[in-house]
C-alpha positions in Angstrom: 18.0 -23.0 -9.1 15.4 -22.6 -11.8 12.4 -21.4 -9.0 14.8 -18.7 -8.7 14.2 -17.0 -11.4 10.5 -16.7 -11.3 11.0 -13.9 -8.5 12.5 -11.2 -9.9 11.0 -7.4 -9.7 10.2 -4.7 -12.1 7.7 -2.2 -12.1 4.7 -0.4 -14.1 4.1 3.3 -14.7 1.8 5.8 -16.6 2.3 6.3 -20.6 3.9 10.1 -19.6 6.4 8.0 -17.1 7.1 5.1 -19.4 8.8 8.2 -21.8 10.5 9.6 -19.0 12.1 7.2 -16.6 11.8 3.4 -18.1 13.4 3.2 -21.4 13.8 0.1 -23.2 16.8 -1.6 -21.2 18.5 -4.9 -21.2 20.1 -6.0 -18.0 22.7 -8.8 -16.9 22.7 -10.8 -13.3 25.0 -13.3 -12.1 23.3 -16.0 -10.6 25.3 -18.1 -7.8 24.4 -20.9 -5.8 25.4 -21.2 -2.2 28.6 -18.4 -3.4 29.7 -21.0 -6.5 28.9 -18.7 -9.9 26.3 -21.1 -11.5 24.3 -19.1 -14.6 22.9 -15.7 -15.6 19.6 -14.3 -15.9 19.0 -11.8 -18.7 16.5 -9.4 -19.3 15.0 -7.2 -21.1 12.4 -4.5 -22.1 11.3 -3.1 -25.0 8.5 -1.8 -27.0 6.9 -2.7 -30.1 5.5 -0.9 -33.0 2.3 -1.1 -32.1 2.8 0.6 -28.5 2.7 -3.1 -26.6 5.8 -3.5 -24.4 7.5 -6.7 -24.2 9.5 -8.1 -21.1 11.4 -10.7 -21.6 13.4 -13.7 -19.3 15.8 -15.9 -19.5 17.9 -18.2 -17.5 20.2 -20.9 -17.8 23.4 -22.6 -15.5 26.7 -22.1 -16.8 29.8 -24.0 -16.5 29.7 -27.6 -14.0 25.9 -27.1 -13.1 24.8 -26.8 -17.0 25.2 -31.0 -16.5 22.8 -31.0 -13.7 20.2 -28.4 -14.7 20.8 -28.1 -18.5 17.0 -26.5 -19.0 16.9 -23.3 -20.3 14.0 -21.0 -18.9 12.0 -18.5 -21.0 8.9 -16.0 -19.9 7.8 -13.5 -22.1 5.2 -11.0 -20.9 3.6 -8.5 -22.8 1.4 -6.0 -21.7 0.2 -2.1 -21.6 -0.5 1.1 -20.0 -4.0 1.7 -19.4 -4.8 4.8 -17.2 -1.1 4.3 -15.6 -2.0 1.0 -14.7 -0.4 -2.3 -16.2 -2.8 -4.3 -18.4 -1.2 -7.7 -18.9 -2.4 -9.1 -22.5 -0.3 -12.5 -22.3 2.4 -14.4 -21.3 4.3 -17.7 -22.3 6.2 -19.7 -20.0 8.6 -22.5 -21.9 11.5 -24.5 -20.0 13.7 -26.8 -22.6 16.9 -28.3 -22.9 16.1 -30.7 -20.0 14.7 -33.9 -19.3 11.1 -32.7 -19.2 10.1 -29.5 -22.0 7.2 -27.6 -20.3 5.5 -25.2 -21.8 2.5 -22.3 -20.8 0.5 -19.4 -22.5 -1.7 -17.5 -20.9 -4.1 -15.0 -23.1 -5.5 -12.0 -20.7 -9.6 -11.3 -21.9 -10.6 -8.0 -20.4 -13.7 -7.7 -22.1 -15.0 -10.9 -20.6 -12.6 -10.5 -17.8 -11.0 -14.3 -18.4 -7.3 -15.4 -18.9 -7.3 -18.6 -20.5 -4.4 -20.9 -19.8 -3.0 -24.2 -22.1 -0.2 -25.8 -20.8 -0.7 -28.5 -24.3 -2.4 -30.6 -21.8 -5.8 -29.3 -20.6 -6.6 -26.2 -21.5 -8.6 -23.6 -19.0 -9.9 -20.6 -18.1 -9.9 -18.4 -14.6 -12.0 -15.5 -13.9 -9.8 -12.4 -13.6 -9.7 -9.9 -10.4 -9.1 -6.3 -11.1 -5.5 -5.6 -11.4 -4.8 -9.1 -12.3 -1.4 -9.8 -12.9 1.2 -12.5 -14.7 3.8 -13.6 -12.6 6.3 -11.7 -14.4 5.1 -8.3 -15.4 3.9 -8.2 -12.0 7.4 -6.9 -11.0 6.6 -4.1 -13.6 3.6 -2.9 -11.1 6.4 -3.7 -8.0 8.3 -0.9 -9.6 5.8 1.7 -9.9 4.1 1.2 -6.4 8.0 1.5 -5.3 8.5 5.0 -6.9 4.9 6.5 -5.3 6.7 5.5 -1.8 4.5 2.7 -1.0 6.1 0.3 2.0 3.9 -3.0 1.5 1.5 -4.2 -1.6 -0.3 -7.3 -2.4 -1.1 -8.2 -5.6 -3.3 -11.2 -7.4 -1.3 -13.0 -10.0 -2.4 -16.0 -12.2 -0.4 -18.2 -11.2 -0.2 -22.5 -11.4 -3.5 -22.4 -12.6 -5.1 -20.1 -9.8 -4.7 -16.8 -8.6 -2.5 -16.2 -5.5 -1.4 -13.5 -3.7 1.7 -12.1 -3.5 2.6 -9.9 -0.8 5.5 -7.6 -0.5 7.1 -5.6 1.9 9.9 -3.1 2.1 12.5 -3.7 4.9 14.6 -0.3 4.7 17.6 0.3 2.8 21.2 -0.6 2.7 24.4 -0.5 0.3 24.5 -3.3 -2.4 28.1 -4.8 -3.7 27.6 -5.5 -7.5 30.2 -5.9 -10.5 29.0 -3.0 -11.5 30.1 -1.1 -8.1 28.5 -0.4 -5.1 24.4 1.1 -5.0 22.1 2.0 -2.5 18.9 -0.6 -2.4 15.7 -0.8 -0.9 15.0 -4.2 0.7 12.1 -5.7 -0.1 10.7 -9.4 1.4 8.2 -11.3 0.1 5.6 -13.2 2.4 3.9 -16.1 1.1 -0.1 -17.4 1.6 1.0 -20.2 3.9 3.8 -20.8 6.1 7.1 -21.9 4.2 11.0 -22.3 4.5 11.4 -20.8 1.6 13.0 -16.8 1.6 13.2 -14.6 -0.8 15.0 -11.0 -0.8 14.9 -8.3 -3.1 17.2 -5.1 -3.4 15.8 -2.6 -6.1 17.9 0.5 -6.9 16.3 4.4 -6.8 18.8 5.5 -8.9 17.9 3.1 -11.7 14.0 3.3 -11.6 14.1 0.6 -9.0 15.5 -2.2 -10.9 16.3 -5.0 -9.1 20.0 -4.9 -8.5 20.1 -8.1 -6.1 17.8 -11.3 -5.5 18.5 -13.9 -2.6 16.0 -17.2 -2.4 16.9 -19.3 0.5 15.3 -22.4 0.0 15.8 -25.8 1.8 19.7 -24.6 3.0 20.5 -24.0 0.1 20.8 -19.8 -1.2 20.5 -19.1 -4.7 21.8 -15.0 -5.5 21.9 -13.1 -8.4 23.8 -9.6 -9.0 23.3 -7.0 -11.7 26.4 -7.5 -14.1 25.9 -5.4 -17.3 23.0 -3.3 -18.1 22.1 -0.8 -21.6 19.0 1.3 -21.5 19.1 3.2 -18.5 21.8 5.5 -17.1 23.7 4.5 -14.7 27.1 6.2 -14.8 26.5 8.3 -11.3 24.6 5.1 -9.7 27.2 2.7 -9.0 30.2 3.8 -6.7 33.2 2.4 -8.1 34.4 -0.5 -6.0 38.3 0.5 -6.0 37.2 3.5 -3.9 34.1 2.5 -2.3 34.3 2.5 2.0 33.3 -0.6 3.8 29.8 -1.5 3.8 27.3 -4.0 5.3 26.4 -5.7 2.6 24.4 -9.2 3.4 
């Protein structure tokens, strides 16, 4: 359940956008496994004092599966806007409440273009790639490449100790059911470096700066799905279409 949550999409834009059309938000998802509710995921955005923005993740199970996968997991990126590109300057990965407490920072040097990485173990350092990413915020530059129109993207991410590449691609559009109400959604996939069994689907909403309004991972049989719930910060009272009077749909 937990590799579930290191998937999710949002998206990067110029200081002028950032004003405009991504606010500070908080957002709500219901996370199910195989169609049994099973946690949340929140998250949030907002922006500091000093102009840095900070995203923020968290997930945990809920109810009967909190006894199987008690850990709680935490990412916190922060980052900037640097001539309308995202600059990440660190990010902290910590998983507790478990058997096993894990914990990673990672400190982005552009001057001597090196992230250096301590997981409290054996500390190192990687040389960065323009455009280098974390593996969060790099849903923050998702979103942005989404809003120019573009239909496939890879991007280098420092991630496990190396950099990989992520590459997405958008798979048209369909009609999303969420608590919230039905929402038009651009599908997105996400193919990985070497063949795998593991699927992951992402839905990301026009209407609400393309926030990602559904996730599926389909992993060893087993489908892990989260569904936007509650969300502040960004308007969405002509998004959703109210479900009471909503028409059929195909909805996967």
């Amino acid at each position: 359940m937990l590799k579930l949550f290191g998937i999710f999409l949002l998206f990067s834009i110029s200081n002028s956008l950032i004003a405009q059309e991504l606010p500070d938000f908080s957002a709500n998802y219901l996370v199910k496994l195989n169609g049994i509710q099973a946690g949340e995921l929140k998250r949030s955005l907002e922006t500091q004092p000093s102009g840095i923005r900070r995203f923020h993740s968290v997930s945990q199970a809920k109810g009967v599966f909190s006894f199987f996968k008690p850990d709680v997991i935490e990412e916190t990126s922060l980052w900037q806007s640097h001539n309308g590109k995202v600059k990440p300057q660190s990010y902290i990965y910590q998983r507790s409440g478990g058997k096993k407490d894990k914990i990673l920072e990672m400190d982005f040097d552009w001057q001597k273009n090196i992230v250096s990485i301590d997981d409290r173990q054996h500390p190192w350092e990687l040389e960065l790639e323009p455009g280098t990413l974390d593996k969060l915020v790099y849903q923050i530059r998702l979103m942005q490449d989404l809003e120019r129109g573009i239909e496939q993207v890879d991007y280098r991410i420092a991630d496990g100790g190396k950099l990989k590449t992520y590459h997405i691609e958008v798979l048209g559009k369909e009609i999303i059911t969420t608590p919230l109400g039905q929402i038009e959604a651009v599908k997105l996939t996400r193919h990985r470096e070497k063949p795998s069994d593991r699927q992951t689907t992402l839905w990301c909403a026009p209407a609400l700066n393309y926030l990602p309004v559904k996730l599926e991972h389909i992993e060893d049989e087993t489908r892990f799905t989260a569904l936007l719930r509650r969300l502040k910060g960004i308007d969405s009272k002509a998004a959703f279409t109210p479900l009471q009077s909503a028409n059929p749909i195909n909805n996967p």
